[in-house]
N, C-alpha and C positions, 0 to 999 in steps of 0.2 A: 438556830438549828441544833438539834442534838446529836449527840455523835455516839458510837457503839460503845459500851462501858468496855472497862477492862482493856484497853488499851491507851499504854502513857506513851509520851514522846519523850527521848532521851535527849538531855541536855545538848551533845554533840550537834545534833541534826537541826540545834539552833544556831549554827556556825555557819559563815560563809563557804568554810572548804568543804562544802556536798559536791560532791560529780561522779562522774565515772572513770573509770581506772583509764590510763593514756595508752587506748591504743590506736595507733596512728594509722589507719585504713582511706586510701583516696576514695572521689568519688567514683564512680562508674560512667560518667562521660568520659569522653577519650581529651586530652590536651589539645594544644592550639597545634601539635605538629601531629594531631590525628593517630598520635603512637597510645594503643592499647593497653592502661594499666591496668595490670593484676591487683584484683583488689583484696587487701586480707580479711577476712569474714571471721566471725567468735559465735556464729549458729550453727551447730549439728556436729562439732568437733571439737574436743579442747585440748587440742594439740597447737602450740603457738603457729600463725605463720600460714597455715591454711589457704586455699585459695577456693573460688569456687569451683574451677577448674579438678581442682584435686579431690571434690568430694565426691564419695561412694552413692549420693542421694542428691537432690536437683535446691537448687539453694538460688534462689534471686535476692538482689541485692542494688536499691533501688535508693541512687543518690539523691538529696538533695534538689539539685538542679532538675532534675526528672522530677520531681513531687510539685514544685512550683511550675513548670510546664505545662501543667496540666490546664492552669487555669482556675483550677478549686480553691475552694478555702476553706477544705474541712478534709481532716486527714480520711477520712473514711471513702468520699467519693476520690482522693486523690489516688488511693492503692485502688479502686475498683477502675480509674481508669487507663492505668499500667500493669496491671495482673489480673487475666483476666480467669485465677480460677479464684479471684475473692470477690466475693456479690454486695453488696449493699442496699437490699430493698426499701425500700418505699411503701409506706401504708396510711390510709388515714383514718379518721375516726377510730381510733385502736386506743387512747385512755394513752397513758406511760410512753408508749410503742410511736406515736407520733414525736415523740420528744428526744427521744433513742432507738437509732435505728438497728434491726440487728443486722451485725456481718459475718458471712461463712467465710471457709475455704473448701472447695471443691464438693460444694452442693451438700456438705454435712451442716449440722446444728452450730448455734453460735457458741455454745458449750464445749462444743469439741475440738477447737482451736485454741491452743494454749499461747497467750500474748506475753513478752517480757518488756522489761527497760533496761536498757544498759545489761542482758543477761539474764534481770532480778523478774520472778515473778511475780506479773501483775494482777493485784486485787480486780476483780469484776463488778459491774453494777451492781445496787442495791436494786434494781428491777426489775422481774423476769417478767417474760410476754404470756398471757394468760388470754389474750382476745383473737381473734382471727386470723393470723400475718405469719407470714414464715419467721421461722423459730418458736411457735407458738411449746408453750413450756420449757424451755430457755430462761436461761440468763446470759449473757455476755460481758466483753470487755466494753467500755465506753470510748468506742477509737477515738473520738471527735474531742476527748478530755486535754490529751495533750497537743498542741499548737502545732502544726507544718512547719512554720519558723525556728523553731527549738530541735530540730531532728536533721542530723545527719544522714543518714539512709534510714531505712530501712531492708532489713533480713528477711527473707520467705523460707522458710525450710517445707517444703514442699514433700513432707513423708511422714508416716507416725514415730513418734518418737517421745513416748511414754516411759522409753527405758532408760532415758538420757534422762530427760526433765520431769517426768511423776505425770498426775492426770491432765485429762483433758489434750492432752498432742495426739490426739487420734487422725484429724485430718493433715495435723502440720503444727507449726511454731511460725511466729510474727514476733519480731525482735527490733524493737524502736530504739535505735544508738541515736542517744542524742549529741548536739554538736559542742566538740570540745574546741574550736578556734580561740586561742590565749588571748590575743589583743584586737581583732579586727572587731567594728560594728556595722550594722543596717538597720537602715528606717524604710521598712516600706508601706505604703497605703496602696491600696484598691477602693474601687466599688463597681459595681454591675449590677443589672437587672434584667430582668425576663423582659421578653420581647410586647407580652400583653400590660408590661407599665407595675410587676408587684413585684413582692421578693427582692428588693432594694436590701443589696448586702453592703456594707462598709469594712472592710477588713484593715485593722491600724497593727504593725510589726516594730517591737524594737527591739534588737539583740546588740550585746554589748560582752567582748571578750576582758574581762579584767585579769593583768598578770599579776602572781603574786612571789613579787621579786624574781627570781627565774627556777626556780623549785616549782612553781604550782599555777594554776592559772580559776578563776574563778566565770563561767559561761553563765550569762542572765540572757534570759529571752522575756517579753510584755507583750501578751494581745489582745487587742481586743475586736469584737466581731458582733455587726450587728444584722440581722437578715431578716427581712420584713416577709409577713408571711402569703402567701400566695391563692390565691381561691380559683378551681376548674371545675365548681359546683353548677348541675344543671338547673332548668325552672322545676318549682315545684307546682304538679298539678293536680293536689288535691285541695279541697279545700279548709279554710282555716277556722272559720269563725261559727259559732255557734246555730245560728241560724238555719248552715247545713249550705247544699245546694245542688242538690236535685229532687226529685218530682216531691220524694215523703219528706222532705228535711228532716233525715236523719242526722244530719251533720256528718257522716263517713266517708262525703264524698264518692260512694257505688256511685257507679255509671247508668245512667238510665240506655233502656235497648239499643237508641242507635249512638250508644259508646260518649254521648255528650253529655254533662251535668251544666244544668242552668242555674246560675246565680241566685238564691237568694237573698242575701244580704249583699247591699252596692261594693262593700269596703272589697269585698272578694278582688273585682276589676281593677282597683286601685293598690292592690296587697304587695310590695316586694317579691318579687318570686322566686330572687336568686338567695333565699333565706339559709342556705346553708354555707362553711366554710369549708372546703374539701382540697386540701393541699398541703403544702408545706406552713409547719407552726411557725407561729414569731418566734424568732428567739434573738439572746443576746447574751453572749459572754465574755466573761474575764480570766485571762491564766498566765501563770506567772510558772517560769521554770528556771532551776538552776542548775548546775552544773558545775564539778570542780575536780582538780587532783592537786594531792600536794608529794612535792617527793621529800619522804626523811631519809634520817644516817642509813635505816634498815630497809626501807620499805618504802609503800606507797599508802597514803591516807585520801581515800576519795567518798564520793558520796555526792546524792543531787535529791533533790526537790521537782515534785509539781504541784498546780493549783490549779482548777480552774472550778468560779461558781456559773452555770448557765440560765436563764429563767427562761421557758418560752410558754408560751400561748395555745392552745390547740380547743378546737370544736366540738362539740356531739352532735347527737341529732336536735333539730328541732322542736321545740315543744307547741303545736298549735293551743289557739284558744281552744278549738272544740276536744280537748284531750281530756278530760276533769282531773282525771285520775293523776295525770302532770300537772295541771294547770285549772285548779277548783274554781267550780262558778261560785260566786258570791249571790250576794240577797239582790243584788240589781240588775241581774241575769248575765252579766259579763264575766269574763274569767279574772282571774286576780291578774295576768298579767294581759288584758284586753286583747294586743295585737300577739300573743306568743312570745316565744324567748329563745334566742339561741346559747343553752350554758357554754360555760367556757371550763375546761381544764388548765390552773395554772401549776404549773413544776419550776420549782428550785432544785437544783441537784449541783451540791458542794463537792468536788474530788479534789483528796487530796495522795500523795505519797511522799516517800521519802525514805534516802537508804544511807548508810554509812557503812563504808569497808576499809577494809588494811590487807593490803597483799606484799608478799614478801617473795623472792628469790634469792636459795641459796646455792651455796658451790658447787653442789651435788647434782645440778639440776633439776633441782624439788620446787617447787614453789606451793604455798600458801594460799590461801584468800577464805578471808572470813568475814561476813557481814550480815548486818543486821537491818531489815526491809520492811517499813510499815505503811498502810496504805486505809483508806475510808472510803464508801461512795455514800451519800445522804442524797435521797429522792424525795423529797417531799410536795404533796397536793394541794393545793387551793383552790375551790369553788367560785367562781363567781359569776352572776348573771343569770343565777337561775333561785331555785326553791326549794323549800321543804314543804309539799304539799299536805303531808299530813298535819305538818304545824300550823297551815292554814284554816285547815277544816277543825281545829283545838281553840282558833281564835274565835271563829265564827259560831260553832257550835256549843261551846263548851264555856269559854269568858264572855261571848258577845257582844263582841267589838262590831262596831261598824266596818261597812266594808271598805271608809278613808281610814282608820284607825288599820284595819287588817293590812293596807298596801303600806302602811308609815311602817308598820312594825314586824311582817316578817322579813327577815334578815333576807340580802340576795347574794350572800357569800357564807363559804364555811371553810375552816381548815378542817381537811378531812384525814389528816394523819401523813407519818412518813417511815418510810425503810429508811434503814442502814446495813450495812455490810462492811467487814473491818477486817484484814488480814497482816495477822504478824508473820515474817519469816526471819532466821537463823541460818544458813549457811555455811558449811566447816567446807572446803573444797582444797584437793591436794593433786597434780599434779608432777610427774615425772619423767623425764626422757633415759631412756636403757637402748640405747644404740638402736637398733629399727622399733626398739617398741616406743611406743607412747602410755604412759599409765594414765588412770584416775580414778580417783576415788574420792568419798565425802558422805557427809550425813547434813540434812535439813531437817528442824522441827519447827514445825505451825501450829500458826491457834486461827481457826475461823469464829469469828463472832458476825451476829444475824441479829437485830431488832427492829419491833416493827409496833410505831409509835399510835395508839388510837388519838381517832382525832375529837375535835371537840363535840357536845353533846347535837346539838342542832344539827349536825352533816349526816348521823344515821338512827335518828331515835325514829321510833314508831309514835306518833304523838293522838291517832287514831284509832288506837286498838288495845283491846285489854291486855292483861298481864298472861295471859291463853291466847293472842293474839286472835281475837274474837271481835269484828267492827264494832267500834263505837257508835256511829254514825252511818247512815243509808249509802250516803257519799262517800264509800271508803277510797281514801288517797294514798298515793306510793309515799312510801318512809323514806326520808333520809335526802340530802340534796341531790337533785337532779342532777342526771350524768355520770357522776361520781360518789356515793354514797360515802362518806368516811367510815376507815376501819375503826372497829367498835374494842370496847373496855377485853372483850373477849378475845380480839385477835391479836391483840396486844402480847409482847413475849421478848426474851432477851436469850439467847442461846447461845453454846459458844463448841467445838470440837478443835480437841488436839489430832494433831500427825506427825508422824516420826518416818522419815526415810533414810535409807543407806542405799548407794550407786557403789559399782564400780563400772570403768567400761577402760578398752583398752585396744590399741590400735597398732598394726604393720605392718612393715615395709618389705614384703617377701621378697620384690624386687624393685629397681626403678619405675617398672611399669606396676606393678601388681601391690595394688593397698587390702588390708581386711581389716574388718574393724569389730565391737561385739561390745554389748551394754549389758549389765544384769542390775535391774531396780528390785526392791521391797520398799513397801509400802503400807503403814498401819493406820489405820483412822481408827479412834477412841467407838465409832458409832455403829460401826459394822464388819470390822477388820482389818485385814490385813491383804496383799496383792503380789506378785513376784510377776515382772512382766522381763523378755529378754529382745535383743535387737540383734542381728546378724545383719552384716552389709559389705558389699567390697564392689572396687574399680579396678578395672582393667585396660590397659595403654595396648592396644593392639599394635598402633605403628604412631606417625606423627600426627595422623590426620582422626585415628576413631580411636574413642573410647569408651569401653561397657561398664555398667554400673548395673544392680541392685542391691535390694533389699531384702529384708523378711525379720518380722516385728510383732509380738503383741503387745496389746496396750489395753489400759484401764480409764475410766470416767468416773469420778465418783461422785454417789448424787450430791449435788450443791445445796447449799445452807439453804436457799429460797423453794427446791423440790421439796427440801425436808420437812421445812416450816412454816412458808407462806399460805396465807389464809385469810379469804375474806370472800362478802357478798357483794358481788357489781352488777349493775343493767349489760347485757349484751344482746344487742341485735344479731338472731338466728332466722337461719332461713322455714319458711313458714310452709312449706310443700308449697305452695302454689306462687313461685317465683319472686313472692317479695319477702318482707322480713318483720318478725315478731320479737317483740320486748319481751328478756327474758332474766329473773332476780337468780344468778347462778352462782351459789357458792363453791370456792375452792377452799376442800378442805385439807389439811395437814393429814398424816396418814395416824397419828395417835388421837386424831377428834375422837368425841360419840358416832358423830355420823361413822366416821372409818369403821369401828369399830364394831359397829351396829351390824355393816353389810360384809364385816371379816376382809379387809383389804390388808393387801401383806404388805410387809414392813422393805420400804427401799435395798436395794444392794447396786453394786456398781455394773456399770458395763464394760463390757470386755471385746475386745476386736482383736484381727487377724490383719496385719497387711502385708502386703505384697507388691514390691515395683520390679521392674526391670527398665531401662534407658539405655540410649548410645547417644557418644556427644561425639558430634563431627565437625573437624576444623579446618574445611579445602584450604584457607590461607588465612595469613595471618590477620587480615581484617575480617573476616567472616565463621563465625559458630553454630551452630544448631544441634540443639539436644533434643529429642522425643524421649519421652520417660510415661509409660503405661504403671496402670497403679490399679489393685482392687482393693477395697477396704470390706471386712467382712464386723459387721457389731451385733455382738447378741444382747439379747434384757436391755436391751435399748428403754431409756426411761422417756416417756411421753407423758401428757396429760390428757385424761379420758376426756373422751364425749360427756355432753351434758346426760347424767344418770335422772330419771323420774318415776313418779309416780306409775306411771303405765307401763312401765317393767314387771309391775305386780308383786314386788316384791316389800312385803308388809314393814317391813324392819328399817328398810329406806324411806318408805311413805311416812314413819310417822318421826323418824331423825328429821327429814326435811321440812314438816311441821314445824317441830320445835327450834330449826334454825332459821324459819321463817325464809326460807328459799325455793324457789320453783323447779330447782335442778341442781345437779352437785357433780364436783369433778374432780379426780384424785389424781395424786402422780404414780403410775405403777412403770415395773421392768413390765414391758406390753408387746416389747417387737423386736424382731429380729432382719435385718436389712442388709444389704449385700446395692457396695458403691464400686464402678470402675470407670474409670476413663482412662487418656491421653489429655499428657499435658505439650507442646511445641511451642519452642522459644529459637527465635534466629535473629542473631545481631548483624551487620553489615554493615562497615564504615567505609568511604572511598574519596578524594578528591572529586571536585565538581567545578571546574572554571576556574576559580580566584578562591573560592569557598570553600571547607567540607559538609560532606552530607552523611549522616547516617543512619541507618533503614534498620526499624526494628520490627519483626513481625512476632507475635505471641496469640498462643491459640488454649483452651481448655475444651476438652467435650466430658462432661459427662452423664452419667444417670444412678440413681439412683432404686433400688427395688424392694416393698417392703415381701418379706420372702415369708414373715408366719405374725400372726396375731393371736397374743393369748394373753388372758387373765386369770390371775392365783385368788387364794384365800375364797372367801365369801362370792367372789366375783364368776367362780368356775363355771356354773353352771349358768349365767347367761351368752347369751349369740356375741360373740368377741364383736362384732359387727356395732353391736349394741354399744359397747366397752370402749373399743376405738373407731372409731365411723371411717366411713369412706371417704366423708373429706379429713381427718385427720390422716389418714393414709394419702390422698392426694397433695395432703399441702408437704411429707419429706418427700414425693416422688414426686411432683410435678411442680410447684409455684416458684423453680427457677430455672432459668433457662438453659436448657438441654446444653447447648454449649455458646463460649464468649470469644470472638476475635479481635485483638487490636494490631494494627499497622499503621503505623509512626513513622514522619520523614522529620529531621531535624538539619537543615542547612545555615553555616554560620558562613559568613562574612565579615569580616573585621570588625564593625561595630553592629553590625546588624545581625540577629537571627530569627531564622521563619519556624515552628512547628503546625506541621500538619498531622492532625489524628484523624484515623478513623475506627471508631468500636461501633462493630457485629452484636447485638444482643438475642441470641436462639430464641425458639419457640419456647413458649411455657404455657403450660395451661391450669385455669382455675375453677375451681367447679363451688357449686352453692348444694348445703341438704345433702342430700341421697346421690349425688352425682352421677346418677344413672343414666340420664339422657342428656339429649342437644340441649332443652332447656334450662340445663342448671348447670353446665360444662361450657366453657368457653376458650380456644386456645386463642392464644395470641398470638399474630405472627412474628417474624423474625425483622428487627427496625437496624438501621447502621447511621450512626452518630457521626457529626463532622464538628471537629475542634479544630479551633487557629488559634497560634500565639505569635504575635510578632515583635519584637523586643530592638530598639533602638538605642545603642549608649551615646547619650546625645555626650557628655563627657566620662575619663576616666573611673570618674565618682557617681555619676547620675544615669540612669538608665530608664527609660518611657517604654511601656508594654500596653497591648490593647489587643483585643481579639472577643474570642463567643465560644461557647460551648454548644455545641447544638444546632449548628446555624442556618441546617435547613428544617427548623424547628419540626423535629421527627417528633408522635407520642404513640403512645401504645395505640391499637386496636380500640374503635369505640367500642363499650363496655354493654354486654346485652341480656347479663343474667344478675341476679342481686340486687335487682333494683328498688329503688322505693320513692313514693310520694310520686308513680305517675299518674297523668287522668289530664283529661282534656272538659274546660267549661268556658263556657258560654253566658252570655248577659240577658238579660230577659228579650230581649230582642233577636238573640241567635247569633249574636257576632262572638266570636272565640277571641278570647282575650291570652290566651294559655293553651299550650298542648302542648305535653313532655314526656319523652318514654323514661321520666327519671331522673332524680339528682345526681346519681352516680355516672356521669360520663363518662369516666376511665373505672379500672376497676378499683376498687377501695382495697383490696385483699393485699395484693402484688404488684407492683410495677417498680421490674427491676433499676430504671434509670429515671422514674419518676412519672410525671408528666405536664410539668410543668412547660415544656418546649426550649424554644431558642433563650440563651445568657446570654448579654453581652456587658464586655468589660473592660476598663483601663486602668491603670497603674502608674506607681513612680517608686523608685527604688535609688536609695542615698548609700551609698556606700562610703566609711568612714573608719 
């Protein structure tokens, strides 16, 4: 794999002592005597000592023990299923997007959540979402990169906080402290499967604390994870094979008058029909994490590591024999691949990071910390199982090969290219205590580096059309391999941007009760400037039992190395006006292409938002909490990616750029909109005796919604119908394709060797629309489903512990799916007997489904503690 130039790795970060600096914070379960510990938190404050109690903004902080409870094996659906304002969709036939899912917080883009490790800013995928699915022109963090096993809690900072930590903290901060245990280890194994017999995951854990003499200590985590992939694909009822099979054998499949198509070719009756794979991908990975601190004469020398490579699997559509243009007839009237072909998308995607610091305290109560943080994501595509149809019609027409010669020799794989993404950080950070104040201040410089690898000639040549791209051949066939076209000699590019930040923020203690607080960032990117965002916030201790908080914040996003420069042409299934779906060659261009250019498309600048919370946390006694915290978030020049642009816009300068890009449609990243988010967030913990055992009751609630408030386009673009620019369903997918609001309540009862969890997550309405979204026929909401989890944990000895349970176990799935469909139709045998009738492959919807729809998990465990 290649990796993004211009980024070396320092000698240091080849040392055992990588970890993160020793801050000693319990978990957030309560002890064996049910006494509530404060836990020290290092998100949204960098004031030592912190609690979350004490902070001026809502901060969840989500041990360990809580992540493995859940029953998951993948950090992403673990936080969605204990916080319920972070979402985790599900999509399929999405290209990249099935292989990484994206995650929000609080119903905003995956971009607008800023992730850390250990503090350190985390590098994001090399792959933004460019097909149908929420977060569609995005990029995000890869949650699923670092291991459940390897992480101490996790941090929610639950506010904008752009002025604290730079872009992207629009909706919030996600802060992954991994676990620093000096000498203990665990080995634990899972496996589970879906209730319909697929999706066979094997989950293998080992963590090993190594000391290092009693100065330092060295945290290794190993996992591996294999999950087999899942199919909810309907029959398909069109027909497949050349012959056709109704009245004219056309081969299209139309329904004759009374809606039935009769066979005619026999294989039809005999054909597979569940020919699609519509689910969850294969996949299978490996990660390796380290972790370490050392204490010197002066100071503290720490620093960690991750790894993880993943490969999985995922589908497209079908390609029938009667498709030419997919799947070319040859001289003995068959298609080259007889019965069709289902491609396959394969992805390797290599992450890695790693950081080294040194912090120091001195007399004065000053402290230091300065470190250095590098990080990579490599995505890269491989073809297999399908074709280059125009290389077939090159063999047939043009050399002459026969048609056993033509199936020996076109290739049915291609490497079709790969991203990277690479992010350096620096870090100078200085802390102070001055009797109720709290200081800080620092400065960060970054380098983004962005490349993007074409792949080899066979995955996107045109091998059927002149140098005018003019057919060769009567039979003109689609370029480049099925499914996945690889990125060509053209989109190929190496980019890279510096940034320079300086903070201060500062914090006080007016009185016992009464904190304020206040951040002021700048911000310069080499590419489009410079930023000055500020944070105001303060708590207020009324009496023992309530306490008020807000906020008030702006914050910046700035467009990501993949808005700026990602580019290429892919097949995308769009909807057709008339309820089903049409293949369509759509390029996304960079905003400095010819095409940009051609149609005057303005040049990126960042987004800018406004927030605003207010909260009160109440503490009737000392086992029981509840904060409600309301929040609006206001974002203008909100960056999107337009609607497919064409020809029949009429606008001449675009008709003949897309010519020469040999594209059917084109899509840009512009500032497009402006949008206005609020909710409520509720969180209530409650621990109490129960019998012989404890029990503890958590309830956690999000609502929110989202509104796009204005739709415009600059440059060359002004003067068409914004409608045009951004469509209705891009407008529906940031206001509707997640669900209005999320509730979880949680019962956790322990008994000496025994403990039960019972979940249950609420998942709201969300609704998804196809096309024009203008009516019931292309609009679909989905109702509101509630999920049931068990975990029941047994320590059969001091060391050995037996778990088994389900996620899901009254196998809930979304709403069957009734608009977007494709490959329905109902046929019959020459006799009149119906062999097939389907409203559709897509049973669930392909777009959206927030908890999936795979159904009922069930699962067992074993867990060695050493």
């Amino acid at each position: 794999m290649s990796r993004v130039k211009n980024i070396k790795l320092p000698i240091g970060l080849c040392l055992l002592s990588l970890a993160i600096s020793d801050v000693h914070a319990q978990d957030s379960s309560k002890s064996e005597k049910t006494q509530e510990i404060e836990e020290v938190i290092v998100l949204g404050s960098r004031k030592p000592g912190r609690t979350a109690v004490d902070m001026p903004v809502p901060v969840d902080s989500l041990g360990a023990e809580t992540l493995r409870q859940t029953g998951q094996t993948e950090v992403g659906r673990m936080l969605q299923s204990v916080a319920p304002s972070f979402n985790f969709s599900s999509s399929s036939i999405s290209d990249g997007t099935d292989a990484l899912r994206p995650a929000t917080l609080r119903g905003l883009g995956p971009d607008q959540t800023l992730v850390l490790i250990n503090g350190k800013r985390r590098h994001t995928s090399a792959l933004i979402h460019v097909n149908t699915s929420v977060g569609r022109g995005t990029s995000g963090v890869d949650m699923n990169a670092v291991p459940g096993a390897a992480i101490k809690r996790i941090e929610v900072l639950r506010d904008g906080a752009a002025a604290q930590y730079g872009s992207d903290a629009i909706a919030g901060v996600i802060n992954i402290v991994l676990s620093d245990e000096p000498e203990a280890g665990r080995v634990a194994v899972s496996y589970g499967e879906y209730s319909e017999g697929d999706g066979e995951t094997l989950n293998i854990d080992l963590s090993k604390g190594i000391p290092l003499g009693d100065r330092g200590f060295v945290n290794a985590t190993l996992n591996y994870r294999d999950r087999g992939s899942t199919n909810r694909a309907g029959l398909s009822g069109q027909c497949q094979y050349l012959a056709g099979c109704d009245a004219s054998n056309d081969g299209t499949g139309s329904a004759d008058p009374d809606g039935i198509d009769e066979a005619s070719d026999p294989r039809e009756a005999t054909f597979p029909r569940r020919n699609f794979r519509i689910g969850d991908a294969d996949s299978e990975q490996f990660a390796v994490v380290l972790n370490s601190a050392y204490q010197l004469k002066s100071g503290e020398l720490y620093g960690f590591m991750t790894y993880s490579d993943r490969e999985s699997t995922s589908a497209g559509f079908y390609r029938r024999a009667n498709q030419a243009a997919n799947n070319p007839t040859l001289a003995d009237g068959e298609a080259f691949a007889p019965n069709g072909f289902l491609p396959l998308i394969n992805t390797q995607i290599d992450d890695f990071s790693a950081n080294l610091g040194y912090n120091q305290e001195f007399a004065n109560d000053l402290t230091m910390d300065v470190s250095y943080t590098i990080g990579w994501n490599d995505f890269a595509f491989f073809i297999s199982n399908s074709v280059n149809a125009s290389f077939v019609n090159d063999l047939r027409f043009n050399q002459g090969l026969s048609d056993a010669d033509i199936r020996a020799t076109a290739s049915r794989s291609a490497d079709a290219g790969e991203l990277s993404l690479g992010l350096q950080t620096i870090n100078f950070d200085f802390t102070k205590l001055l009797g109720a104040w709290s200081l800080a201040w620092g400065a960060e410089l970054r380098r983004d580096d962005y490349e993007i690898k074409a792949g080899e000639e066979y995955s996107y040549f045109d091998y059927d059309t002149d140098a005018n791209g003019a057919a060769l051949y009567a039979a003109n066939a689609d370029a480049g391999i099925q499914v996945f076209p690889g990125f060509q000699p053209g989109n190929a590019l190496n980019e890279s941007r510096d940034v320079w930040s300086l903070y201060a923020d500062a914090e006080y203690d007016i009185s016992d009760a009464w904190l304020v607080s206040g951040a002021l960032r700048y911000d310069n990117y080499d590419d489009f400037g410079g930023t000055l965002n500020f944070k105001l916030a303060s708590s207020f201790r009324v009496n023992d039992m309530v306490t008020l908080r807000g906020a008030a914040s702006t914050g910046f996003r700035a467009p990501s190395m993949q808005q700026q420069y990602f580019n290429n042409i892919s097949t995308q299934f769009v909807s057709d006006g008339m309820g089903g779906l049409s293949a369509q060659e759509r390029g996304t261009f960079r905003n400095d292409s010819p095409v940009a250019r051609a149609i005057g498309i303005p040049e990126l600048k960042e987004e800018e938002s406004l927030n605003l919370s207010f909260g009160v946390v109440l503490e009737p006694s000392d086992s029981w909490t509840v904060s409600v915290d309301a929040y609006q978030i206001d974002i203008q020049d909100r960056i999107v990616l337009s609607g497919g642009l064409t020809s029949a816009l009429g606008d001449p300068n675009l008709t003949a750029a897309l010519n020469a890009a040999g594209a059917s449609s084109a899509q840009f990243f512009l500032n497009g909109a402006d949008t206005e988010t609020g909710g409520v967030d509720i969180i209530s913990t409650y621990s109490m005796t129960a019998g012989a055992g404890d029990l503890a009751i958590s309830f956690a609630a999000n609502f929110t919604e989202t509104d796009v408030t204005k739709v415009f386009a600059g440059g060359g673009l002004a003067t068409l119908n914004p409608s045009d620019v951004f469509s209705p369903q891009d407008i529906s997918i940031i206001e509707e394709w997640q669900p209005k609001d999320r509730i979880n309540l949680s019962f956790n009862y322990s008994l000496e060797r025994f403990t039960a969890v019972l979940a249950f997550n609420r998942y709201g309405e969300y609704t998804v629309c196809e096309g024009s979204c203008n009516s019931s026929s292309n609009r679909q909401t989905f109702g509101a489903k509630i999920l049931t989890d068990i975990n029941l944990s047994y320590r059969l000895q001091d060391d050995l512990t037996f778990n088994f349970g389900g996620n899901n176990i009254f196998d809930e799935t979304p709403d069957k799916n009734v608009i977007g469909q494709s490959r329905a139709g109902t046929i019959a045998d020459a006799n009149g007997n119906v062999f097939v009738s389907s409203p559709g492959v897509f049973q669930y919807s392909r777009r959206s489904a927030p908890f999936g729809f795979n159904g009922a998990y069930f699962f067992a465990g074993l867990t060695y503690d050493f």
